[in-house]
VOGU-3710 file (C-alpha; in Angstrom, 3 decimals, decimal comma):
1> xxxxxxxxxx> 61,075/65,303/9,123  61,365/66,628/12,306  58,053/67,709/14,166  57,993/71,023/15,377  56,278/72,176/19,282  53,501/73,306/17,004  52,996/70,539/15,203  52,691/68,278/18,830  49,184/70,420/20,085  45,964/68,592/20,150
11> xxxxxxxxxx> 42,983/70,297/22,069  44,727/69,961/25,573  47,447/71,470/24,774  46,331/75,073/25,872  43,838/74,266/28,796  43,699/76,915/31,638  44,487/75,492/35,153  40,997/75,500/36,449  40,363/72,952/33,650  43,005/70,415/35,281
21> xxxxxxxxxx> 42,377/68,006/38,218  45,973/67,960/39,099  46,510/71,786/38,666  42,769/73,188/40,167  42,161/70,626/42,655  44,445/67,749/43,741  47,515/70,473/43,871  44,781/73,333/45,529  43,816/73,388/48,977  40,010/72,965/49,183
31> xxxxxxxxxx> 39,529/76,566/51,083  41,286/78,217/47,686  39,417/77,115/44,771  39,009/79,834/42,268  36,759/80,120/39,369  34,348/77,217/40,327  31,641/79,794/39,187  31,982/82,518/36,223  28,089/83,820/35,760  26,355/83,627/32,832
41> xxxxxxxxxx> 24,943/86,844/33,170  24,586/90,513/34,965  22,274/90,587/37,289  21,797/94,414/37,385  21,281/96,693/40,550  18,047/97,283/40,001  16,722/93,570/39,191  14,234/92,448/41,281  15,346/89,043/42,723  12,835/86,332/44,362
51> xxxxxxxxxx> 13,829/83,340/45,886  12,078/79,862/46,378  13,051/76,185/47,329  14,638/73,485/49,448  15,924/74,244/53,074  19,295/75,406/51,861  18,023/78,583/49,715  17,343/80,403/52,772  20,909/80,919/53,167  21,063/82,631/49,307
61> xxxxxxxxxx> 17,852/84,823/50,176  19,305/85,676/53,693  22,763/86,602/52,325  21,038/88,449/49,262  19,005/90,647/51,759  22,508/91,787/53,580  24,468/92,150/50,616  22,710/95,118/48,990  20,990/93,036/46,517  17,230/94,118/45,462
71> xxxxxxxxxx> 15,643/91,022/47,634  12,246/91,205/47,116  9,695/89,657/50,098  6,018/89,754/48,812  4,523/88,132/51,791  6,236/90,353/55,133  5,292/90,190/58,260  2,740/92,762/59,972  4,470/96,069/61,149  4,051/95,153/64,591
81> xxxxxxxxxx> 4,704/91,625/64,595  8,220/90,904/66,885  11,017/90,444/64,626  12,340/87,794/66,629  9,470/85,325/65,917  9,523/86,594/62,355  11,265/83,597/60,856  9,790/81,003/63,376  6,679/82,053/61,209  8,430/81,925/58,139
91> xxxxxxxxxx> 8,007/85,905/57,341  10,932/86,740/55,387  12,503/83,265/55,134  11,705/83,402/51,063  10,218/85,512/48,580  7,001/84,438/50,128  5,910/82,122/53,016  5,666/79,226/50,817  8,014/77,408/53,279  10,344/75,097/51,674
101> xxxxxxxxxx> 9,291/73,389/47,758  11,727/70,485/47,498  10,896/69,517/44,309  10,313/70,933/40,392  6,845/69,447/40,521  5,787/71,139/43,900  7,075/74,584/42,244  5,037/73,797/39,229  1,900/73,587/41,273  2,492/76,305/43,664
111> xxxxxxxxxx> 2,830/78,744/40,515  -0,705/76,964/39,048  -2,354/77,634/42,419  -1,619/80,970/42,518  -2,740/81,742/39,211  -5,992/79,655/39,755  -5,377/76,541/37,122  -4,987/73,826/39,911  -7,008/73,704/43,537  -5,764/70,531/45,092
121> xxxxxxxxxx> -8,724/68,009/46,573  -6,466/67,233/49,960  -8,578/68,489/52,791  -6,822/70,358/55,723  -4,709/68,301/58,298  -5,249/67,943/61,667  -2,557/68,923/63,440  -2,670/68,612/67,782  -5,937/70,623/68,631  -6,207/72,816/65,603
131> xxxxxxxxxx> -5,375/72,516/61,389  -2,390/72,386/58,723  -1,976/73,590/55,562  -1,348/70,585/53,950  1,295/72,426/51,519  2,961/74,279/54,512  2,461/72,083/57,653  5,173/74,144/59,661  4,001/77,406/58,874  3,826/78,723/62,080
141> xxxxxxxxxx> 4,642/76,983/65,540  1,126/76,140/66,550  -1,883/74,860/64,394  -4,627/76,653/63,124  -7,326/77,520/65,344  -9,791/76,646/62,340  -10,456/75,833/58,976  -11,531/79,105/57,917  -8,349/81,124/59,761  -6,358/78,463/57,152
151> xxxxxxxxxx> -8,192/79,291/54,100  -7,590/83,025/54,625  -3,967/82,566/55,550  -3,776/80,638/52,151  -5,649/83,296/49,867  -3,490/85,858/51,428  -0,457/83,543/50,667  -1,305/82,838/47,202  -1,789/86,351/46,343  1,207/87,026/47,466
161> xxxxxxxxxx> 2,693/84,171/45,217  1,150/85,846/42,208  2,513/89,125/42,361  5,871/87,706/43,117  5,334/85,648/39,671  4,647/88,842/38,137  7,144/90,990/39,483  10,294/89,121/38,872  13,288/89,474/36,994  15,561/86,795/38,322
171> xxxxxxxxxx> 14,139/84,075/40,013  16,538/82,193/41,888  15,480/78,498/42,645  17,291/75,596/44,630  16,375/71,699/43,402  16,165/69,542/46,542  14,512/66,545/46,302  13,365/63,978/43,736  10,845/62,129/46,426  8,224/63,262/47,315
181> xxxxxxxxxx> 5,106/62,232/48,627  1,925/63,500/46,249  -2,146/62,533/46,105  -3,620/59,685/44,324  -6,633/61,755/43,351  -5,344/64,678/41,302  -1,276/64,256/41,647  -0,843/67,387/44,390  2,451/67,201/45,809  3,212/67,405/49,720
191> xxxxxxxxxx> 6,166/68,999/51,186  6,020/66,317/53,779  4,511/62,728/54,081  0,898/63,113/55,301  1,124/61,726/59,109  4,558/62,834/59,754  3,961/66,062/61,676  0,240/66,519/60,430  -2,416/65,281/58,850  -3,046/60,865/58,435
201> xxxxxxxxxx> -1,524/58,719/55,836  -4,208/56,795/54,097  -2,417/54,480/51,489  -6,335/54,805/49,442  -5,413/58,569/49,093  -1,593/59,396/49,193  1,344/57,558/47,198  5,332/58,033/47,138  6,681/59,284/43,796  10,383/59,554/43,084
211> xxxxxxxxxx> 10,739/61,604/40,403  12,717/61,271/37,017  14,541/63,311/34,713  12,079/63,639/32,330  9,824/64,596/34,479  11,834/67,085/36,397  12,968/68,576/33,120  9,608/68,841/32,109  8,183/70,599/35,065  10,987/72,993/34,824
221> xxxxxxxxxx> 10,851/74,213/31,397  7,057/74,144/31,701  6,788/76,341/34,960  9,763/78,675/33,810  8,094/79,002/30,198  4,764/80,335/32,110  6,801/82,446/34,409  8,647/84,316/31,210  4,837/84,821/29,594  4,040/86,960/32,618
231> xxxxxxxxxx> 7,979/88,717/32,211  9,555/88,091/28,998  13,023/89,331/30,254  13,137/86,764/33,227  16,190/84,920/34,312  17,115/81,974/36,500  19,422/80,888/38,665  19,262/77,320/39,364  21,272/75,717/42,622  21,024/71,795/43,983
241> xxxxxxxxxx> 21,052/71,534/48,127  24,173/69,762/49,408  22,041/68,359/52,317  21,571/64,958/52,288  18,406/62,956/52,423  17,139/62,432/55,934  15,670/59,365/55,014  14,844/57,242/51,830  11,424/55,344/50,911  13,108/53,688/47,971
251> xxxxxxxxxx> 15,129/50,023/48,455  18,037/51,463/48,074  20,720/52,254/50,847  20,209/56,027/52,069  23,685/57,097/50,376  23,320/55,837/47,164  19,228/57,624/46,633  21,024/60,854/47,791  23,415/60,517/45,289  21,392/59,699/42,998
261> xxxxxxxxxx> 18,373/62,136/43,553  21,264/64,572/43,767  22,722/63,274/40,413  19,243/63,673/38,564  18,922/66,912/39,910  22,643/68,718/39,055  22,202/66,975/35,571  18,698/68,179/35,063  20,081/71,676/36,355  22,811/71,547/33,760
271> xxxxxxxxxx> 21,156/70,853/31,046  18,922/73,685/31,426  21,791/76,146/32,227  23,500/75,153/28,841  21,093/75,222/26,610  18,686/77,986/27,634  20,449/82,021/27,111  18,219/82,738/30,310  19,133/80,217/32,708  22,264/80,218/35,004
281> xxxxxxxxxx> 23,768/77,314/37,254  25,337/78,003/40,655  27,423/75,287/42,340  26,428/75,244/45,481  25,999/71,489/45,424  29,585/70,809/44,116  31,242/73,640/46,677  30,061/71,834/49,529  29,423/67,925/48,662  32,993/67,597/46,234
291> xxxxxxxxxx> 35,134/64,497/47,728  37,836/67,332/47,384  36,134/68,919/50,178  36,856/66,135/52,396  33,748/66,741/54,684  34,676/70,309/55,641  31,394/71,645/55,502  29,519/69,466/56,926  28,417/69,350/60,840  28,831/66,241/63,275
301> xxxxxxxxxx> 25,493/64,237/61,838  27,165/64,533/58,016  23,932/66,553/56,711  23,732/69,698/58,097  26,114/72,356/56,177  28,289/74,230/58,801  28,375/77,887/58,923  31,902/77,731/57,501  30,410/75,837/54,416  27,475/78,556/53,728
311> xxxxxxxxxx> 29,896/81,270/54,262  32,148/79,883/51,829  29,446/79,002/49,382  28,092/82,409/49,115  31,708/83,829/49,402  31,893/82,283/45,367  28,566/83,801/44,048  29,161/86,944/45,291  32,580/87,333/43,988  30,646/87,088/40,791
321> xxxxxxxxxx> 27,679/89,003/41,266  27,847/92,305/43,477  25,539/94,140/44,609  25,183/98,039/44,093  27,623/100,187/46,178  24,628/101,990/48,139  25,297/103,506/51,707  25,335/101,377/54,261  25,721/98,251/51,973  27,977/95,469/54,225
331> xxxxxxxxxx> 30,997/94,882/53,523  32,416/91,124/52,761  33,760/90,900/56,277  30,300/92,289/57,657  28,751/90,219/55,135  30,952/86,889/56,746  30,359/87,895/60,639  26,507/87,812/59,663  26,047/84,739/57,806  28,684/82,920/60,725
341> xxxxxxxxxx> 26,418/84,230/63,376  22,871/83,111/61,866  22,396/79,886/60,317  19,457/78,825/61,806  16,794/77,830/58,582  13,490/76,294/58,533  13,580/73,065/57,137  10,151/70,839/57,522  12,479/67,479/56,420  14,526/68,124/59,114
351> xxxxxxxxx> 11,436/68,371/61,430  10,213/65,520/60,002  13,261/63,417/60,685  12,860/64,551/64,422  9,246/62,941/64,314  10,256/60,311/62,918  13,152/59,467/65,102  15,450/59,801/62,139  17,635/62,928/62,766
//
């Protein structure tokens, strides 16, 4: 009996091209990929979007803010504070001046301090002549004068923090890290290791933790479950940062822990995306870090992303999702000219690196 072109499919048979190697990559120049992101969901004009994470976000809440999109800042700076030191003290950087949280764990707190379950033991850091927020050491450029002009910067923040929990609908957050540097006392997690650019390391008080996938997963679904008690009808958008580690404290080479905090982190992301109705997974990682890419993206030092590679990051999510068609929205080109001309971000690891000698 002779078999019939019907009787020869199997499951491959009928993939589309984007499901291919050959066809949507090897046989595709890099700068053309298509369909590397279909969204899981609207995100409707009208949604009010917050933003939060590792140094690379800025460049979603920055492009979100000049594409029409209802970018909500909780924490802006005074009227009459010059706009051109705005972001040198982190006013409109995020949804809040929370600076950068690099990992699941530090989000996890920041959302307990703000609703009062968790006040961290760490006392202030010294920093120069004045005092740090140990949770935002690079708030502004110079220290506080005092202990008490920190504390009320801090309540202030943390309000802040709250009614961005509250108010919410889509909550857009970008993984970083899986090290991190946290207290032996009561677990509080540091953006930065204490000493660094603040503050003294005392191995009796502070510890390095790399974190797992349990325990990433864990924070996640825990923070986002508290988040969706305060708005039942919130939605995420989970990323993972294409920048490289600055610097490992593990034994392994500084390649392989980058790869595999940024493994841990895209899986953990995943996972999330396909299994919760409510949570959405943007490839920023992939777009810029993909062998395919061959490097494109990447400036001189191999770590920082190019303004080529944010431009064409963002060019993918907001082929996706647009914004509403009010006056004076930009237009893509506007929208490329912008994000070409202003790529300067606030990123404490970075700062750290400098320290440290590193970067």
């Amino acid at each position: 009996m002779t078999a019939t072109p019907g009787d020869m499919l199997h499951p491959y048979s009928t993939l589309p091209d984007r499901a291919v190697w050959r066809k949507a990559v090897a046989e595709t120049h890099p700068l053309q990929l298509t369909g590397l992101y279909r969204k899981k969901f609207d995100i409707p004009a009208d949604a009010r979007i917050s933003t939060a994470g590792s140094c690379f976000a800025q460049h979603i809440a920055k492009t979100l803010k000049r594409s029409g999109f209802n970018f909500r800042d909780f924490e802006p700076a005074p009227s009459l504070f010059p706009p051109a030191l705005a972001q040198s003290y982190n006013y409109g950087v995020y949804s809040a001046r929370f600076c950068n949280i690099y990992t699941a764990r530090q989000l996890h707190q920041t959302f307990e301090r703000a609703m009062g379950g968790f006040a961290p033991e760490e006392k202030p850091w010294v920093r120069g002549d004045g005092f740090a927020d140990p949770f935002r050491p690079l708030l502004e450029p110079d220290p506080f004068e005092s202990v008490a002009e920190l504390e009320r910067s801090r309540q202030t923040h943390l309000s802040a923090v709250r009614e961005m929990f509250h108010q919410t609908d889509v909550f857009i957050f970008t993984l970083g890290l899986t090290e991190a540097w946290q207290s032996r006392h009561d677990g509080a997690v540091f953006p930065l290791c204490p000493g660094t650019v603040a503050g003294q390391f005392r191995d009796e008080d502070h510890v390095f933790k790399n974190f797992n996938y349990f325990e990433i997963f864990e924070d996640l679904v825990a923070v986002m479950g508290k988040m969706r008690q305060l708005n039942p009808q919130m939605r995420f958008i989970l990323t993972v940062s294409p920048v490289p580690l600055t610097a490992t404290r593990t034994d392994h080479h500084v390649l392989a822990a980058t790869l595999y905090s940024k493994s841990v982190l895209r899986a953990v992301a995943g996972h999330l995306a396909s299994e919760l109705d409510f949570v959405d997974y943007f490839p920023s990682y992939e777009i810029i870090a993909a062998p395919s890419m061959r490097g494109l993206f990447y400036d001189h030092n191999q770590r920082s992303v190019n303004a080529a590679g944010v431009d064409y990051v963002m060019s993918h999510f907001l082929k996706e999702h647009r914004a509403s068609t009010a006056e004076g929205q930009s237009s893509p080109s506007m929208i490329k000219q912008q994000l070409l001309g202003d790529l300067e971000v606030q990123c404490e690891e970075m700062m750290q690196a400098q320290e440290l000698g590193y970067a």
